[in-house]
Structures are given as structure tokens and as C-alpha cells.
N, C-alpha and C positions, 0 to 999 in steps of 0.2 A: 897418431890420432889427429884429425882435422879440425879447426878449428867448430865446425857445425855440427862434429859428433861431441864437441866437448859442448856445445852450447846443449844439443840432444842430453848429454848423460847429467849435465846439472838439471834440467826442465826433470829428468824421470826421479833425481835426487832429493826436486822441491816436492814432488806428487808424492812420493812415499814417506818425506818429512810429515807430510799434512797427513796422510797415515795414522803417523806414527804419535802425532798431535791429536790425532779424535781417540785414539785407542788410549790413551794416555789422561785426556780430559774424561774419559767415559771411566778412568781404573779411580781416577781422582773425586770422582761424584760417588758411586759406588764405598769412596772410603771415609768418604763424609759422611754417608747415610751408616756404614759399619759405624765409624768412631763415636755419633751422634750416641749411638745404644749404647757400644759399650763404655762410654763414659758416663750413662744415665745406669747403666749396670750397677759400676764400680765406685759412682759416686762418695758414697761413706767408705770405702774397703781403704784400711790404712796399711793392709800385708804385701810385702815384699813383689810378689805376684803381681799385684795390682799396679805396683808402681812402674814394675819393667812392661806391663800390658800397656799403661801410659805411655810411658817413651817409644816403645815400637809404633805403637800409632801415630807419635807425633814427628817421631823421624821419616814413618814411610809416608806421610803427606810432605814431610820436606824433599824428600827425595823427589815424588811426582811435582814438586814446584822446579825444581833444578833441572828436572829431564826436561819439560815445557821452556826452560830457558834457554837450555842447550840446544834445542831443537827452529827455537828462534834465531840463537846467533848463527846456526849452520846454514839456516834458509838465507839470515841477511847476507853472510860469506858468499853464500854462494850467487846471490842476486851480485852481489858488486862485483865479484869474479866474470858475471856474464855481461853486466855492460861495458868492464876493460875489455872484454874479445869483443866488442859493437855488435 
């Protein structure tokens, strides 16, 4: 592989990061409008149910934080990768 197909394969790397960054920011909005209810749902609910429907909520908003950060350090990777090939 030639130095300008590796410079090519990171450019189409950074495009489908940014992809993969809107699809990601859009699941993250979407689960704030979800979590917003259902925690105006389950507000008073002190059952068992309720508490693990809390935590799933509040993990899968940490997960969509960690995937946007991952997806950041892979673009910076990748940008500093391509200005060592010049």
C-alpha cells in the first residue's frame, strides 16, 4: 500500500467516523428525550423495576458518551498518523 492510498484510506476513515458521530449524537438526543419521560414516569416508583430501568438509562447515555469519545481519539489518531506520512 502506497503512502497516498494510506493517506486515501484514513481521509474515507475520518468521513465514516463523522458518520458514525452524527448517528451517535442523534441516538444520544433521542435518549435524552426517552430518559426525560421516563424518569418523569418513574419518579416516585421505589420497586426494584424501576431502579434497574434507572440504571439502564443511565448507563446507555454513558455508553453514547464513551462511543463520541472513542470516536474522537480515532479521528485525532488518525489526523496525526497522516501528517507523519506529510
Amino acid at each position: 500500500m502506497s503512502i497516498s492510498e494510506v493517506k486515501a484510506a484514513l481521509g474515507e476513515a475520518h468521513r465514516l467516523l463523522d458518520h458514525g458521530r452524527t448517528t451517535t449524537e442523534g441516538i444520544g438526543a433521542s435518549l435524552d428525550d426517552t430518559a426525560g419521560l421516563m424518569l418523569a414516569t418513574l419518579h416516585d416508583s421505589r420497586r426494584a423495576e424501576a431502579e434497574k430501568a434507572r440504571q439502564a438509562i443511565a448507563d446507555a447515555m454513558r455508553e453514547v458518551k464513551l462511543t463520541l469519545r472513542a470516536i474522537d481519539a480515532a479521528q485525532e489518531s488518525g489526523t496525526e498518523y497522516g501528517k507523519v506520512l506529510g
